[in-house]
N, C-alpha and C positions, 0 to 999 in steps of 0.2 A: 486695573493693573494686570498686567500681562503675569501668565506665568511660564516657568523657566524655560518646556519645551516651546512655546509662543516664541520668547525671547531669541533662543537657538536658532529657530527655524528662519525668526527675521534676519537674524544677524548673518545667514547663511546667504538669504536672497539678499540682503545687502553686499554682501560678499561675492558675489557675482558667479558660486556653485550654482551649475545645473542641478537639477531635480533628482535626475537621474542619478547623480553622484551621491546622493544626498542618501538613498534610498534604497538597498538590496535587492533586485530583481529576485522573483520567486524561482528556486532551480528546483528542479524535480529530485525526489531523493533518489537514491543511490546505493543500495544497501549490498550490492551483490559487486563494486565497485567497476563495474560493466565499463569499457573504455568508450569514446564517441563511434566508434566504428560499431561497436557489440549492442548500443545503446539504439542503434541507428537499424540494424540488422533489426532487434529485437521489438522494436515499433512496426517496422513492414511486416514481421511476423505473427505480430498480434492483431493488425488491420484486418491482414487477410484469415487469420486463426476466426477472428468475426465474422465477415463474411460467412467463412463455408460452413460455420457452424452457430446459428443467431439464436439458438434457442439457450446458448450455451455462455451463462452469467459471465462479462468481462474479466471480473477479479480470477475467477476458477483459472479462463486461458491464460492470466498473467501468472497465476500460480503453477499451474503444468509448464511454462515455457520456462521458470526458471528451476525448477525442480530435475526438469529435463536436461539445462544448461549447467547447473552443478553438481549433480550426481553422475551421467555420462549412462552413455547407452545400454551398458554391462550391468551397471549398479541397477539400472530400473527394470531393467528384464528377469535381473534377479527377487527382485522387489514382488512382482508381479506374478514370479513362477511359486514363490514361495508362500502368495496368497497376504502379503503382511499389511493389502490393503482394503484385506475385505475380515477385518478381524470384526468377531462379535460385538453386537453391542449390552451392556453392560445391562442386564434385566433388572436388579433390586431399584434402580434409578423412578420416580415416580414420573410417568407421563403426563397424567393429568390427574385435576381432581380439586378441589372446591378446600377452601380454608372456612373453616367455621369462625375463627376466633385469633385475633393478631395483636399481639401488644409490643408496639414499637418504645425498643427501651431507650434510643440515642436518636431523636431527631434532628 
């Protein structure tokens, strides 16, 4: 006995829908809602951001390009003159160190 999506999907190809229709292509997200021209800029930007700099984690370059594209060149010089990106880090915080004893109460 077939079940329902089975059923769907015959009645779909019996139906004479392509696949394609059937199906949602994967889009890339979109969160900064970048238009095709900015999207398109911002991919040549990133290839070559690669390149010249390979030691330097993909995600980071995609991070500085749009940090860079929504804050504007004022705001990050300000950023940067003010030091607000080299704030301490927080010492009480434990780095490392060994658990003697662990009782898990919600498995």
């Amino acid at each position: 006995m077939a079940t329902s999506e089975e059923t769907t999907l015959i009645e779909n190809i019996d139906s004479g829908k392509n696949i394609e229709e059937e199906f949602e292509r994967y889009k890339e997200p979109n969160p900064f809602n970048y238009s095709e021209l900015e999207l398109a800029k911002r991919k040549k930007a990133l290839i070559d951001a690669e390149k010249d700099f390979p030691n330097v984690p993909p995600k980071w370059i995609e991070w500085l390009y749009d940090v860079l594209e929504q804050k504007g060149e004022e705001e990050v010089k300000k950023i940067i003159e003010n030091k607000e990106w080299e704030k301490k880090l927080n010492n009480k915080r434990m780095l490392s160190g060994t658990l003697k004893s662990v009782e898990v109460l919600d498995p």
